[in-house]
N, C-alpha and C positions, 0 to 999 in steps of 0.2 A: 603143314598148317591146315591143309584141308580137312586132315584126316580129326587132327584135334577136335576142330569147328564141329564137324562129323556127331562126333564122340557126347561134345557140347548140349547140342539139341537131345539127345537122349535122355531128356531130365526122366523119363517114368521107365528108366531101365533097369531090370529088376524086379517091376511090379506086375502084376495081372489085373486085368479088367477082364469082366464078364459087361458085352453089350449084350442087350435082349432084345429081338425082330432085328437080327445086325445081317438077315439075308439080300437084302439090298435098300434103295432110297438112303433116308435118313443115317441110319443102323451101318450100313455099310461105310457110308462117309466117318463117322466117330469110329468106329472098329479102325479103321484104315490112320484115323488120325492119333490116334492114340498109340498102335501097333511103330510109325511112323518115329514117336516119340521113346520105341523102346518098348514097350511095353506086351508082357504074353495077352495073347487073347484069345476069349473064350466066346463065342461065335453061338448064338442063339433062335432058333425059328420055331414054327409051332409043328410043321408038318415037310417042308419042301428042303429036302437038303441039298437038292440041285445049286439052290440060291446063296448053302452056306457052301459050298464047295467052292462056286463062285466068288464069291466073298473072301475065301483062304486064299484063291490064289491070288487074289490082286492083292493080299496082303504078301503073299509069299514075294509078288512079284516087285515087289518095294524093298523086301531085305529075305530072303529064303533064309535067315538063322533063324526069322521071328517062329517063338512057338506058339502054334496055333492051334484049338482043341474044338470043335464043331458038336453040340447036344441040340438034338431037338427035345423039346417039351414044351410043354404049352403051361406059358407060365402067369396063365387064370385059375391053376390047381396048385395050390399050396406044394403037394405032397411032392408036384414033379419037379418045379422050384427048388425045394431044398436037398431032391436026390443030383439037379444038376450042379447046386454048391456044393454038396458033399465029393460029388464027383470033379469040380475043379478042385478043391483043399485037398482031395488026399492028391493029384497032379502035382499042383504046382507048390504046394506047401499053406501058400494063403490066397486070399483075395482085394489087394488092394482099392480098385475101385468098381462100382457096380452103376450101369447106366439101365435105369429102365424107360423102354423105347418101344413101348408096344401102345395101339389103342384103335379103337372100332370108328367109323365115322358115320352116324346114322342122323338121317332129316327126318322127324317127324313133328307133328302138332303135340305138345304136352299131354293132351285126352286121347291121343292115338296110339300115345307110350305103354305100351302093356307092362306088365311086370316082366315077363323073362327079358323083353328088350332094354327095361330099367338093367335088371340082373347082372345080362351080356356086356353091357358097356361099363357098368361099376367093375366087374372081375375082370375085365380084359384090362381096361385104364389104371384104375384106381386098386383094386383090390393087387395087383400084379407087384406094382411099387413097394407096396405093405409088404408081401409074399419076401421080394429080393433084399428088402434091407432088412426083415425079420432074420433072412437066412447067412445072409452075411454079417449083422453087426457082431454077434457074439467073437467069432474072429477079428474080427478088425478092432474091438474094444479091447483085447487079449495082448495083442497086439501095439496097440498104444497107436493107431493109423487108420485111417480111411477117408474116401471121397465117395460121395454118393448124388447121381445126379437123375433129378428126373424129367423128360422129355413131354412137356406138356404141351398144350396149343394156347395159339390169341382168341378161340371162344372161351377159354376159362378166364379171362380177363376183360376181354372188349366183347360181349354176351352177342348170340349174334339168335334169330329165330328160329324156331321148332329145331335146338338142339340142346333142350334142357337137361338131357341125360349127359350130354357129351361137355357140356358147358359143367356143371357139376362135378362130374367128374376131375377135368381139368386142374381147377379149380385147387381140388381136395388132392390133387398133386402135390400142389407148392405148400398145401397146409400141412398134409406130413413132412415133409421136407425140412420146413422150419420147426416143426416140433424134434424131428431128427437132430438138426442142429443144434438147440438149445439142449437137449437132454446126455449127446454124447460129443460135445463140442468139447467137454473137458477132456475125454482121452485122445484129445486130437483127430477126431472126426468131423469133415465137413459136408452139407445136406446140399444141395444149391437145385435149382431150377430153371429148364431154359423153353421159354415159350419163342417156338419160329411162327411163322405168319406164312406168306407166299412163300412157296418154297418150287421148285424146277424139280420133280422127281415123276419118275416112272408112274407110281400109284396115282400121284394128280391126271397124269394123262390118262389112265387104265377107267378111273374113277369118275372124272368128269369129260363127258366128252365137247364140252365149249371153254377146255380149260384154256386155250391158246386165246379167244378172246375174251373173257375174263381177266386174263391175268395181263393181257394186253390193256385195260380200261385201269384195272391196279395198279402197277406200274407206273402209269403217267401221274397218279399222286402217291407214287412214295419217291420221298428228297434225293436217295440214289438212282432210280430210274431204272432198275434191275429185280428182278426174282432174286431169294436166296437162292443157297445151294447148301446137298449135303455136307461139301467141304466147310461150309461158313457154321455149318454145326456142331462139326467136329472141331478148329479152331475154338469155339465157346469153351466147347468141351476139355480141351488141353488148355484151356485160360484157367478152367474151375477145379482141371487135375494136379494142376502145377504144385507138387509140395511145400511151397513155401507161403502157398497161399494162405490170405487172410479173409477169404473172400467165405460168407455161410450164411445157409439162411437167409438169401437172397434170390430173388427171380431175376433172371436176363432177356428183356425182350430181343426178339432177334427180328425184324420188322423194318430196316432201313429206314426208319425213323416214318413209318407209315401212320404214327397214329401221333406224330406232332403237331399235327393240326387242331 
């Protein structure tokens, strides 16, 4: 009976996903939860493959059948984007679902935004998203199947100061997203979007160094009284990959209900 149960939870076996920044934080959590569910994974960073290594094995270390395929590229360039789908399709035969999970985090005042730091934050965020469902729809419409999810933030929705480039960006996440979903919803493609908020990951700590109190002052008003985590992103994740979903075209706050107020 165990084993069946087992067997059960396996709803995305047989499919591959491709996460992107899946070397650790966020990226690792979805890869790990999705892999979890069955699923090949295709393991993505820009430069450190220390991180994807790491990454393969806590995947391995959860079911060593899973197969698991590690590309760096840096997928702000179109060209490296579709040499990495071309390189999972001819692997694994298709690409069922594709999670993009990359993006810059830059403070500055609107007049101190140059153009290349406009630039950097649009192709790393936004233009990146465009790149992975550019590269994979043709497959997955051939096909008659796919999930495509993109990882955006709560500056693209609750606007926060001097991060107009990063707030935009976000943003123009969930609005391809929805344009994704309306356009290939009819061959059974869904687009969805998940905005986390406070999240408990290595880069918060790396990146801010009063992130413990900060997020200590946050916490006391959000209704759980807890940080995400990467695992609560990857659950979203396997909520929005579940094949028998009805769910498109829709944004998912992940925020323990921090912005009920």
């Amino acid at each position: 009976m165990a084993q069946a149960n087992a067997n059960a939870d396996k709803i995305l076996a047989g499919q591959t996903a491709i996460v992107t920044g899946s070397g650790q934080n966020l990226g690792r959590g979805i890869a790990l939860a999705l892999a979890g569910a069955g699923a090949n994974i295709v393991l993505n960073g820009r430069a450190n493959m220390a991180d994807l290594e790491e990454s393969a094995q806590a995947i391995l270390d959860l079911d060593p059948d899973t197969a698991v395929m590690t590309i760096l590229a840096d997928v702000s360039k179109h060209e490296q984007v579709e040499a990495m789908v071309a390189q999972a399709l001819a692997h694994f035969g298709g690409v069922d679902i594709a999670v993009s999970n990359v993006g810059l985090r830059r403070h500055q005042p609107l007049l101190d935004i140059s153009i290349a730091d406009w630039t950097s934050v649009m192709e790393t965020s936004l233009f990146s998203a465009f790149y992975l469902a550019r590269a994979v729809l043709p497959s997955m419409k051939a096909r008659g199947y796919g999930r495509i999810i993109h990882i955006s933030g709560r500056d693209g929705f609750f606007t926060e100061p001097n991060r107009a480039h990063n707030v935009t960006a976000k943003a123009g996440m969930h609005a391809l997203a929805k344009a994704i979903g309306l356009e290939f919803g009819p061959f059974g493609i869904t687009a969805n979007t998940i905005a986390p908020a406070l999240m408990e990951t290595r880069r918060n700590l790396e990146e801010y160094p009063d992130f413990e109190r900060i997020s200590r002052e946050r916490v006391a008003k959000i209704p759980l009284r807890r940080k995400g985590t990467p695992d609560d992103v990857g659950r979203a994740c396997l909520y929005l990959t579940d094949p028998d979903s009805y769910v498109n075209g829709q944004l998912l706050h992940l925020n323990g209900g921090e912005y009920l107020y």
